[in-house]
N, C-alpha and C positions, 0 to 999 in steps of 0.2 A: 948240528947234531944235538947240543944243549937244549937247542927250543924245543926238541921233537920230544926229546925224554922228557924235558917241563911237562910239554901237555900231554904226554903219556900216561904220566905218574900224574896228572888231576883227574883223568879217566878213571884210571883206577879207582884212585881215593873219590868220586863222584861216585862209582859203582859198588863200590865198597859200601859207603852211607847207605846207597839204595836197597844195599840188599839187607843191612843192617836192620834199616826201618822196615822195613818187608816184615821182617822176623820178628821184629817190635809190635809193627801191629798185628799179626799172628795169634803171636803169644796172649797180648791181651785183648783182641775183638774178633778178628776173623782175617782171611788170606785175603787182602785187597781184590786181586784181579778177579779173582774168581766172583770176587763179590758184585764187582760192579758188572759180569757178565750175568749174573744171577738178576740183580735188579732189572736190567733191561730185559733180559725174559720172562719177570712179573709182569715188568709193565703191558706185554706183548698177550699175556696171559688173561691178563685182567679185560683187555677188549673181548677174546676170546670167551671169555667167560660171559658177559655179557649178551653175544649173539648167544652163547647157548642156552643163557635162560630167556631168549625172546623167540627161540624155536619151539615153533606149537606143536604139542604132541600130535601125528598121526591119527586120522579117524578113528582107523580100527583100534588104538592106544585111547583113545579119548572115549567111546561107545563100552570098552574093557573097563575101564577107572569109573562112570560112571555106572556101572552095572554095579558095583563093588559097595557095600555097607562103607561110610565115611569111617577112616580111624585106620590101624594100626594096615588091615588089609590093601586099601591101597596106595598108602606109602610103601609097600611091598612090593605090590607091581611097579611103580613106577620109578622104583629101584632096580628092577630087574630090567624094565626097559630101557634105563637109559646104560646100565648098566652093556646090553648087548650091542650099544653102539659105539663103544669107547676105541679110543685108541692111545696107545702109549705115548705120554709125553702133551697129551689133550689135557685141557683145563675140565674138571669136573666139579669143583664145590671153592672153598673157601676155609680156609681152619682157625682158629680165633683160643688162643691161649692167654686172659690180660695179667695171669699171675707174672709172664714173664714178656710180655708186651708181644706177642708175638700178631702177626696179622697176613698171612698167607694164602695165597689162591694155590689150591689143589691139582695136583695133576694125578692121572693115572699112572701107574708102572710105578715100577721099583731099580729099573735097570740104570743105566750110570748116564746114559743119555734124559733120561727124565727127571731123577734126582739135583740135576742140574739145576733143572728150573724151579724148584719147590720141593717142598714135602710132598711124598708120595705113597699112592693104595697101592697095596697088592695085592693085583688080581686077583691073587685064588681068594680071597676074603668076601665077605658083603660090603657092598654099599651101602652109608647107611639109610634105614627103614628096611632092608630086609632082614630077619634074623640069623641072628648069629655074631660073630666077633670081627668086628672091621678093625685092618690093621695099616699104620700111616708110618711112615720111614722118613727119616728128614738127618742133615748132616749137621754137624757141630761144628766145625772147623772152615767148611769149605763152601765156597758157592751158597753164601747169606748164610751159612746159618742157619738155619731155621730153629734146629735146635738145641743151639749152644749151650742155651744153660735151663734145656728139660730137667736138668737134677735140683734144680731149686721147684719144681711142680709138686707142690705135696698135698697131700691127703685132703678131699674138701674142694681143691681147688674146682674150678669150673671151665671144660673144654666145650667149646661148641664148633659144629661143623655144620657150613649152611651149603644145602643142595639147591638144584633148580626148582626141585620137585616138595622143598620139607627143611626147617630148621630142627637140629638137632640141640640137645645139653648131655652132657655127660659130666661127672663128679668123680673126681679122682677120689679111688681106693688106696692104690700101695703103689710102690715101683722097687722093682728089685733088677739083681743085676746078673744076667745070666752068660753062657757061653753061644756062641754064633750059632752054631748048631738046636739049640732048643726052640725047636718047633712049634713044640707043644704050647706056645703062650700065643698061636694063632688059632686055637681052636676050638669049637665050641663048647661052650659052658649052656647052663639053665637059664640063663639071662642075656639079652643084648649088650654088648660093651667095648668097649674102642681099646684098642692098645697102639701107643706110641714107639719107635723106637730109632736108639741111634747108638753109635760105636761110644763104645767106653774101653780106656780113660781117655780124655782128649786126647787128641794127635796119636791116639792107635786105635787098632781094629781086634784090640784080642778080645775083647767081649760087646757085651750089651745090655743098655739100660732101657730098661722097658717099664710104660708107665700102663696101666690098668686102670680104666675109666670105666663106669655103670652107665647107659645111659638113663635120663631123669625125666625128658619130656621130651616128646618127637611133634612136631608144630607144621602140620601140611602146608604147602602153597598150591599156588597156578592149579590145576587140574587135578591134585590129588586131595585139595579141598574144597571142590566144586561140588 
């Protein structure tokens, strides 16, 4: 009976440490498991993302873009178009923050299934190149990170988000810290401009820090600068 309780009580104490360090590194980088569930669906992402920018626009998509004056017009279309073929949890772009070293493949949705894998658009928003306020969600805690530590992103800094169709820049303005409910920091303004967001304060969900980016220069590719 002595040996059983022996290795009973190393169990424990082995499980014990384990959950200890769990919470160790929690507290200071991110939730382990989640994380490395997070990276292997980067990496799965990142192939993904690739076939999508070696998919040729469509005739009637291509005969459209070239009808179109070069510039701002059709990086517009060609955000709407890829825009109508998305699906949740699909790789669309790429997001690039080096204030905070951040280097993420984009997906569509904002639902808890897509948030998994990356920072995330929400839908109702634009894409960017069409007008209006594109809005990106990404978690702090859980499943990488992505944006653990958006609250060191200050004023100045430099966002960029690369599409199939267009490299973007964007220049942080402000970030403030609102309640879940406020809407309103999705919606359109006089200008194009990117907003970030993610639960505040770590490890809770009572509010939200939202960062506010201009964008600076929209840079076409493939077909929308042909």
């Amino acid at each position: 009976m002595r040996p059983l309780l022996r290795t009973f009580a190393g169990v424990l104490i082995v499980a014990g440490a384990l959950l200890i360090a769990d919470a160790g590194l929690t507290l200071l980088w991110q939730e382990p498991v989640s994380a490395l569930y997070a990276h292997v669906q980067q990496g799965r992402l990142d192939d993904q993302l690739a076939q999508l920018e070696r998919t040729p626009a469509s005739p009637v998509e291509r005969h459209a873009l070239l009808s179109l004056p070069p510039g701002a017009r059709r990086l517009a279309f060609a955000a709407r178009a890829l825009d109508r073929r998305l699906r949740p949890g699909h790789a669309i772009g790429r997001i690039r923050i080096p204030a905070i070293g951040l280097d993420r493949v984009l997906v569509d949705g904002t639902d808890g299934a897509s948030l998994r894998k990356g920072p995330g658009h929400y839908p109702s928003t634009p894409l960017p190149g069409a007008h209006g306020t594109v809005a990106i969600a990404g978690h702090r805690t859980t499943y990488g990170a992505p944006f653990r530590r958006i609250d060191q992103v200050t004023p100045g800094a430099t966002v960029s988000v690369e599409m199939p169709y267009g490299a973007f820049a964007y220049r942080v303005e402000r970030t403030r810290i609102v309640a879940p409910t406020a809407t309103w920091v999705t919606q359109r303004v006089s200008y194009d401009r990117l907003v970030l967001s993610a639960c505040h304060p770590l490890y809770s969900a009572a509010k939200r820090i939202v960062v506010f980016a201009r964008l600076v220069r929209a840079t076409p590719k493939g077909p929308a600068q042909a």
